[in-house]
C-alpha positions in Angstrom: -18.8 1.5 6.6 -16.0 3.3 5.7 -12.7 3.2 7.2 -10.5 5.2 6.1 -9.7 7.8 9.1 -10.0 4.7 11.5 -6.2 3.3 12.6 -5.4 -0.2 12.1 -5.7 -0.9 16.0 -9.3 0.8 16.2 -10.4 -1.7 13.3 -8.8 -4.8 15.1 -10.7 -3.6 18.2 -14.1 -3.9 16.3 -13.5 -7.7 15.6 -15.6 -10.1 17.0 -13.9 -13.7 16.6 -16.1 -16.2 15.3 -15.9 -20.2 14.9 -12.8 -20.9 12.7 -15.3 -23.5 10.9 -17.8 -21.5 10.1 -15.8 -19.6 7.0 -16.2 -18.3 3.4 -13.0 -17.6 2.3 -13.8 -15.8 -0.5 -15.2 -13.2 1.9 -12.7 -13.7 4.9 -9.9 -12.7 2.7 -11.8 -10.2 1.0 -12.8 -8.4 4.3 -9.2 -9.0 5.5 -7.7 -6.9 2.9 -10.0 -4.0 3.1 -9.5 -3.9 7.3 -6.0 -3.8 7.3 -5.5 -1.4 4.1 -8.1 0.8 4.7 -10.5 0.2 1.8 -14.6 0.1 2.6 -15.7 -2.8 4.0 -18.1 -4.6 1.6 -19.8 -7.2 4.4 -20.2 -6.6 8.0 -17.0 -6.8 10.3 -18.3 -8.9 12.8 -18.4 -12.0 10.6 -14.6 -12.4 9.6 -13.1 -15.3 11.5 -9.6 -15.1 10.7 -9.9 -12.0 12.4 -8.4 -13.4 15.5 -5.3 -14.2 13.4 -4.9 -10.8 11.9 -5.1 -9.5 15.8 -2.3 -11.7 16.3 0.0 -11.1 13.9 -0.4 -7.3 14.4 -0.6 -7.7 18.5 1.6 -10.6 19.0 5.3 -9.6 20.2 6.5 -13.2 20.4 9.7 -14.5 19.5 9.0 -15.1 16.1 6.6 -12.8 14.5 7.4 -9.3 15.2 5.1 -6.5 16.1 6.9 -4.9 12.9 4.9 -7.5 10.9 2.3 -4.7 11.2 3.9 -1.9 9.1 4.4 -4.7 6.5 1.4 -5.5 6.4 0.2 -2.6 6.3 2.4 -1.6 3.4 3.3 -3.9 1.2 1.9 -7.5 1.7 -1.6 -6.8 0.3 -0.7 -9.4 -2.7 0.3 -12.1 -0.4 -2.7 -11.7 2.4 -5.3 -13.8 0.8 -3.2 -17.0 1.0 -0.3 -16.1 4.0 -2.3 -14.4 6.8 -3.6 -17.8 8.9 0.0 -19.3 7.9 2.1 -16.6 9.5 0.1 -16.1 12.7 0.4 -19.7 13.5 3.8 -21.0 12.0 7.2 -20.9 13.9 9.3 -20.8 11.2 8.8 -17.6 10.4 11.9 -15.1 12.0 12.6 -11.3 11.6 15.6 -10.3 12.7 17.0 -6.4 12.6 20.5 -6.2 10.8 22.6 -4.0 13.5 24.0 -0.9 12.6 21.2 -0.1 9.9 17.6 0.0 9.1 17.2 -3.1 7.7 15.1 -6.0 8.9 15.3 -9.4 7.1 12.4 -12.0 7.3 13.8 -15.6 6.6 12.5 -19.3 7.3 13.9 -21.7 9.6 14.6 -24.8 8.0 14.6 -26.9 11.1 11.8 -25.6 13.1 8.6 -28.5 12.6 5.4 -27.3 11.6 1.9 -28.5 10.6 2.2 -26.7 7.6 3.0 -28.8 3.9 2.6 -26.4 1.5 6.6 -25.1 1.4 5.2 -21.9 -0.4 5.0 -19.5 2.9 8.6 -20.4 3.2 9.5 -19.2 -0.1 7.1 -16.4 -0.2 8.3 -14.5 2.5 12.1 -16.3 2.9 14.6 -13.4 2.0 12.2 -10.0 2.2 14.1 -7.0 3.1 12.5 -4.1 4.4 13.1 -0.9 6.3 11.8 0.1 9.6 9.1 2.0 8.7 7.6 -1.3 6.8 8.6 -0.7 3.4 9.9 -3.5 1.4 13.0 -2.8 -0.1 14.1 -5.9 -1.8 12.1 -9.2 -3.2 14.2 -12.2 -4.1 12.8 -15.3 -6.5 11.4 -17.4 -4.7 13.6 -20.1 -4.0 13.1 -23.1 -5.5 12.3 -27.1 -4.9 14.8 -29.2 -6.2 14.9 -32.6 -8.1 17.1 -34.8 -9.3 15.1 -37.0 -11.2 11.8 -36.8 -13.3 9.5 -39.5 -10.9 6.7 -38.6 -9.5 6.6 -35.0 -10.4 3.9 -33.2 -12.3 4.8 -30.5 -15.0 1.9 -28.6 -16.4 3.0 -27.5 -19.7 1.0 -24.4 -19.5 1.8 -23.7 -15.8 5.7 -23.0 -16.4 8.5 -21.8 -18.4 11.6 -23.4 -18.9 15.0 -21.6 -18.5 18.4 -23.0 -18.8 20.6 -22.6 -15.6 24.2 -21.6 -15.6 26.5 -22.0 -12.8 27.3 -18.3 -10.9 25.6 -16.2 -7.9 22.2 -14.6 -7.8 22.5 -11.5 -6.3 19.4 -8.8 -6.0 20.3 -4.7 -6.2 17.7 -2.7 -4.1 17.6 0.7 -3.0 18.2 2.0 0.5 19.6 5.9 0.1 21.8 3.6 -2.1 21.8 0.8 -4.3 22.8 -2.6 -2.4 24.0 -5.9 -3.5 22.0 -9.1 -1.4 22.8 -12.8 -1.9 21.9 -15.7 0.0 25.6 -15.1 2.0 24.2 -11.3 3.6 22.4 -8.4 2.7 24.8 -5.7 2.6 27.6 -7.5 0.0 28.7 -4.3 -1.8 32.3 -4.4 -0.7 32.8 -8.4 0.1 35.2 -10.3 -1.7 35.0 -14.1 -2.4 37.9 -16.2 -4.1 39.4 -12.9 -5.4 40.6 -9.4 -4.5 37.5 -7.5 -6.3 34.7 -6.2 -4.2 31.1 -7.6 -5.8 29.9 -4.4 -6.8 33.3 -3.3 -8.7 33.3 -7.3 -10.1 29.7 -6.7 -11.2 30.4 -3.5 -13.0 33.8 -4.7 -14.4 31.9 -7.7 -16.2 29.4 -5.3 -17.3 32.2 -2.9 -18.6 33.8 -6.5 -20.3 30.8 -7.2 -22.0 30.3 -4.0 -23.4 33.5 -4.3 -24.9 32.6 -7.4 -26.4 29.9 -5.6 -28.4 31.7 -2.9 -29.4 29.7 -0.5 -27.1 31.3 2.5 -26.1 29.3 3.1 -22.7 27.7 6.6 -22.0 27.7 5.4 -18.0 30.5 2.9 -16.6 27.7 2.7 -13.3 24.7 1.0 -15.0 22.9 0.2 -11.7 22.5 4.3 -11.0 20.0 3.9 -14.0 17.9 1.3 -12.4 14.1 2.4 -11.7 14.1 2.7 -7.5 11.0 1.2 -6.9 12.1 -2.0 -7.9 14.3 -4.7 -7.1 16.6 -6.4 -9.5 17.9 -10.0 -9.4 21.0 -10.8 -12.0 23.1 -13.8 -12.2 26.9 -13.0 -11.9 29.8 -15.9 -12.9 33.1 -15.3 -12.2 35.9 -17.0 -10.8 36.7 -14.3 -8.2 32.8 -15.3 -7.0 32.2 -18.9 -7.9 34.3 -21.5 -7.1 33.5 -24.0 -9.7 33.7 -21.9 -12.7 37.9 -22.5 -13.3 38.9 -20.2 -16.5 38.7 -16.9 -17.4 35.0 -16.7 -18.3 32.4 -14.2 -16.9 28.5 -13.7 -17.4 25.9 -11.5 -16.2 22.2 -11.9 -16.8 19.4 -10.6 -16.1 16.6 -12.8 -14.0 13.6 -10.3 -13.2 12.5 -7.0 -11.5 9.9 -7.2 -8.7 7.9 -3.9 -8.0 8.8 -3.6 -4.1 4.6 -2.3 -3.6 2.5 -3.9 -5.7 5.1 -7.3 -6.3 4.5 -7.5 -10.2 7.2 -9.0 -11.5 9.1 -8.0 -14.7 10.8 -11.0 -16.7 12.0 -9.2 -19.7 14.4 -6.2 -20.3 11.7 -3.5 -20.7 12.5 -1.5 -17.8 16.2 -0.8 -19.2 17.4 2.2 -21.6 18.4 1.1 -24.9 22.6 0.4 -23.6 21.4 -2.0 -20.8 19.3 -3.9 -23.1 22.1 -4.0 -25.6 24.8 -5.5 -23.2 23.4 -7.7 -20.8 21.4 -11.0 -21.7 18.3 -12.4 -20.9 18.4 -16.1 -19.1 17.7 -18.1 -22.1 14.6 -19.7 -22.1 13.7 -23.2 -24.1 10.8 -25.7 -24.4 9.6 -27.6 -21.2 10.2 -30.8 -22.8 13.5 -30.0 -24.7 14.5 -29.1 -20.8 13.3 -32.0 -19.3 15.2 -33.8 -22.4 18.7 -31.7 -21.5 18.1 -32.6 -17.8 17.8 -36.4 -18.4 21.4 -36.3 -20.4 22.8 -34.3 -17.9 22.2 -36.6 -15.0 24.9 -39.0 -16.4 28.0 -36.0 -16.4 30.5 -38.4 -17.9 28.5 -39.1 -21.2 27.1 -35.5 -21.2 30.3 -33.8 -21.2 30.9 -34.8 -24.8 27.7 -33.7 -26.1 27.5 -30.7 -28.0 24.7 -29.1 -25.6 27.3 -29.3 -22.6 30.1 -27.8 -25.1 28.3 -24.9 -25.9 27.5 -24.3 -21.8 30.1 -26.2 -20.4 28.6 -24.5 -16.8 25.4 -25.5 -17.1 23.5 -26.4 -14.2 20.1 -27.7 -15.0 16.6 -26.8 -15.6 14.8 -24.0 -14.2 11.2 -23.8 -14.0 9.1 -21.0 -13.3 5.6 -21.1 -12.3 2.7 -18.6 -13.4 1.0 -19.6 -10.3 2.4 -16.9 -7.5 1.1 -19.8 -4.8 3.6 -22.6 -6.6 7.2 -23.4 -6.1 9.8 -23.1 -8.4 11.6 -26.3 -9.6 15.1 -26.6 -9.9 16.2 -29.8 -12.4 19.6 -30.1 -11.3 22.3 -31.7 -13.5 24.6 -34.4 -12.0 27.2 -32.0 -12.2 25.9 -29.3 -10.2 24.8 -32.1 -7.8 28.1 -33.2 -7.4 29.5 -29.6 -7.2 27.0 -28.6 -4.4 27.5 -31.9 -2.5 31.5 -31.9 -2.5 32.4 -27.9 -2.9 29.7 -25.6 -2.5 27.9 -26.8 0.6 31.3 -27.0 2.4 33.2 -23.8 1.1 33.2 -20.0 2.7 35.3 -16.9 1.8 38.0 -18.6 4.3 38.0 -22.3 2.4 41.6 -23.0 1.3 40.7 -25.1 -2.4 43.5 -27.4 -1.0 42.3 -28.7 2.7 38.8 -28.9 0.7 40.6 -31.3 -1.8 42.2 -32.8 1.4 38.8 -33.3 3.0 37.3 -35.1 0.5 40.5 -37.1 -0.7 40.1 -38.7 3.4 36.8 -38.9 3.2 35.7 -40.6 -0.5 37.2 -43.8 -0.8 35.5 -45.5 -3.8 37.5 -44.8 -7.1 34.6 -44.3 -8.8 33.9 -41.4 -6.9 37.2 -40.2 -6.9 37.6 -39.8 -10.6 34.1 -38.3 -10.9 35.2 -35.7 -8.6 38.6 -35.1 -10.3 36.6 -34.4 -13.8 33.9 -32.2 -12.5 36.3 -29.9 -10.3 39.7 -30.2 -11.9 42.2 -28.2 -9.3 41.2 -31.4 -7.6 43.5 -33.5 -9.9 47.0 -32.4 -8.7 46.3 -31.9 -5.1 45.1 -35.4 -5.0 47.9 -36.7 -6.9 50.0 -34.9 -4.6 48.4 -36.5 -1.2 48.4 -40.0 -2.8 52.4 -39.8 -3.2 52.5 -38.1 0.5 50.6 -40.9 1.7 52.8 -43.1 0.1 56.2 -41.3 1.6 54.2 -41.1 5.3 53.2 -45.6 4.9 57.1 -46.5 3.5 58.2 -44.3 7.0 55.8 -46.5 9.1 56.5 -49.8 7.2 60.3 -48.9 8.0 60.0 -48.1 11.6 58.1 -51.2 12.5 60.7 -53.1 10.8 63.1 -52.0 13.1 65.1 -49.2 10.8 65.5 -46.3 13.2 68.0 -44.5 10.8 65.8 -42.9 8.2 66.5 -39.5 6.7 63.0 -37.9 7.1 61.7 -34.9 8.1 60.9 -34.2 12.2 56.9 -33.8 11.1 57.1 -36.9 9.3 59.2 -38.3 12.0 56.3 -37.5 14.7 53.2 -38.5 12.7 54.8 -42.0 11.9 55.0 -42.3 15.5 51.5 -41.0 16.3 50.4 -43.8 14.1 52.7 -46.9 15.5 51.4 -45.8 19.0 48.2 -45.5 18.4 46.8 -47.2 15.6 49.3 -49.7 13.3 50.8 -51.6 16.1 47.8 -53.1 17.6 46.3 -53.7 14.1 48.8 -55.0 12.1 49.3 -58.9 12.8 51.5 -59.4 10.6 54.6 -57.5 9.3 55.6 -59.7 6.0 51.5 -59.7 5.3 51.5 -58.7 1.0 48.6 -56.8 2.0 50.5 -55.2 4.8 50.9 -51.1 2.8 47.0 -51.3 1.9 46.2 -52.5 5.8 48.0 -49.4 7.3 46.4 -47.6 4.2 42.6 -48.6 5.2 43.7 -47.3 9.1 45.4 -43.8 8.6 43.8 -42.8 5.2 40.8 -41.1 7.5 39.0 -38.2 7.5 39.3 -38.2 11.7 43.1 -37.5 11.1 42.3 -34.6 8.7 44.0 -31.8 11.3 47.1 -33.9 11.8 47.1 -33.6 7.8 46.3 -30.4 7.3 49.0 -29.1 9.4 51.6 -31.6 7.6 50.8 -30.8 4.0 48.7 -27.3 3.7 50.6 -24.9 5.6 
């Protein structure tokens, strides 16, 4: 029967829901695909039985699956049906949300919604889609990726993956919209957002592209490289940049190229030949190695104080870990993360915004880590660290000689009036009642162990970062 001149709703009508048990999958997705994109139907309609799931997605206005899922659907998602269509009708993770003031509509996972579901690959299929509200996809991310910080317990299939070599910086996507727009994980509409520095991401991006054509003597033809992109796609670079990242603390700049996903038909493009000849010419490829030299790098790289003198790390002193990408669209990613970039991502990037003041960060974690161990790991892997924490420790110092004075009965001490009124926060509330003993030797690291804590970060903050 051919349904071509029959709407999506008519064909819905026509299904009769069978026993969920009684399947052949090979057939069920096979019928699936030709109802909702209009292709011939090769067995009879009546014996699909994730039919009743299609009728939801398509029918089902409930708070977490739009009705928009349709159009989609409809238009796009026929690579992703066989394996997503019972998943999405029946998991609450899934959200799309309308960005206001535009067309857009953003589908993302919620990470702390439970479901029945293990395989993390719905997440990632559909985590970060962009599309317009006629259903057209405008913008496909990578799929994000599982991460590991050691080598046990995971299986690596040789011939499944490829094995690329991670440098610190930002992955942002272009896609088209009546424009080209910048996405990153921070928001959909970046063009014009700053980060650490003054310069919007699109002029950064384009300035770095500009440096690097300089770099190889390349007088450009076009200073605007993204107006020569092919529209259908979108395109997913890697930017580093101290205006952008704040690890990356010199005057070094990158931008590579990651892949190009066809927004209808979602084959992606790896290598540079959808570029003209200057593209292809200034900006690199990720570099790619052998799985097992990468899983080599990665084990040297999870112990950052030996690894920092190697000459690996000296020739990509922002390296990051171990990327590998699957040939199987229904796999993960895996991200082999260097102790570095775990460090990075545990003490700066997980707790840092376009707001974050580098110095109450350093404050922060200069309360809170108290091993100093810890301490000089962090100072080596994030330097601007170093002086702000040499400058609290001889603060602290000044603030502990003021207390240890004023319990001792010296009331004439030429201090400042903040310093003056934190001391006597401390005697009232904390010292007096906790200090036994004023001529104990350990009697500085006492009042140390009490006020050196992250629950008088404010009262800090205020007396040494404004």
């Amino acid at each position: 029967m051919s349904t071509s001149n029959i709407p999506v709703d008519s064909i819905i009508d026509q299904i009769k829901v069978v026993d969920i048990n009684k399947i052949d999958k090979k057939k069920e997705e096979l019928e699936i695909k030709n109802c909702l994109f209009n292709n011939i139907n090769s067995y009879n309609i009546d014996d699909i039985p994730l039919a009743r799931f299609i009728k939801k997605i398509i029918r089902n206005n409930s708070s977490y699956i739009s009705t928009l899922v349709k159009d989609v659907l409809v238009h796009n998602i026929k690579s992703y049906v066989e394996h997503l269509v019972e998943q999405l009708s029946t998991d609450p993770r899934l959200q799309i949300t309308f960005v206001k003031s535009t067309n857009l509509f953003i589908s993302y996972y919620k990470n702390n919604v439970k479901t029945k579901h293990p395989n993390d690959f719905d997440s990632t299929a559909f985590n970060g889609l962009i599309f317009n509200d006629v259903g057209e996809i405008l913008c496909i991310p990578p799929r994000s990726m599982l991460r590991f910080n050691t080598l046990d317990n995971i299986k690596i299939d040789n011939n499944e993956y490829r094995a690329y070599i991670a440098i610190d910086g930002t992955v942002f996507s272009l896609y088209y919209n009546d424009k080209w727009c910048i996405s990153t994980n921070k928001g959909y509409l970046m063009d014009e957002q700053t980060m650490f520095g003054k310069i919007p991401l699109k002029q950064l991006i384009l300035n770095i592209y500009k440096s690097k054509a300089n770099e190889h003597n390349i007088k450009l033809s076009d200073n605007n490289f993204i107006e020569s992109l092919n529209k259908e796609y979108s395109y997913t670079f890697r930017l580093t940049s101290v205006d952008w990242n704040i690890g990356i603390n010199s005057s070094f700049t990158d931008l590579v190229f990651i892949q190009a996903t066809h927004n209808k038909n979602f084959n992606i493009v790896y290598d540079t030949s959808l570029f003209n000849t200057e593209l292809t010419s200034i900006i690199n490829m990720t570099k790619t190695c052998s799985i097992d030299y990468g899983k080599e790098i990665f084990l040297e790289s999870r112990n950052y104080i030996k690894f920092r003198h190697s000459s690996f790390y000296k020739e990509h002193p922002y390296f990051s870990g171990i990327i590998l990408r699957s040939n199987n669209k229904y796999h993960n990613d895996i991200f082999l993360e260097s102790e570095k970039m775990e460090l990075l991502r545990k003490y700066i990037y997980s707790q840092v915004n376009i707001t974050t003041s580098v110095k109450h960060l350093a404050l922060h974690h200069y309360l809170s880590v108290i091993k100093t161990t810890e301490i000089d790991k962090l100072i080596t892997i994030y330097t601007p660290f170093s002086q702000y924490f040499e400058e609290f420790s001889i603060k602290m110092n000044t603030l502990i000689n003021v207390i240890i004075q004023k319990i001792s009965g010296k009331s004439d001490l030429n201090i400042s009036v903040q310093y003056d009124m934190v001391s006597n926060f401390f005697i009232k509330n904390s010292i007096v009642g906790e200090i036994s003993y004023l001529k104990d030797s350990n009697l500085y690291h006492n009042i140390l162990d009490i006020i050196k804590n992250k629950q008088y970060e404010t009262i800090y903050a205020s007396l040494w970062c404004n």
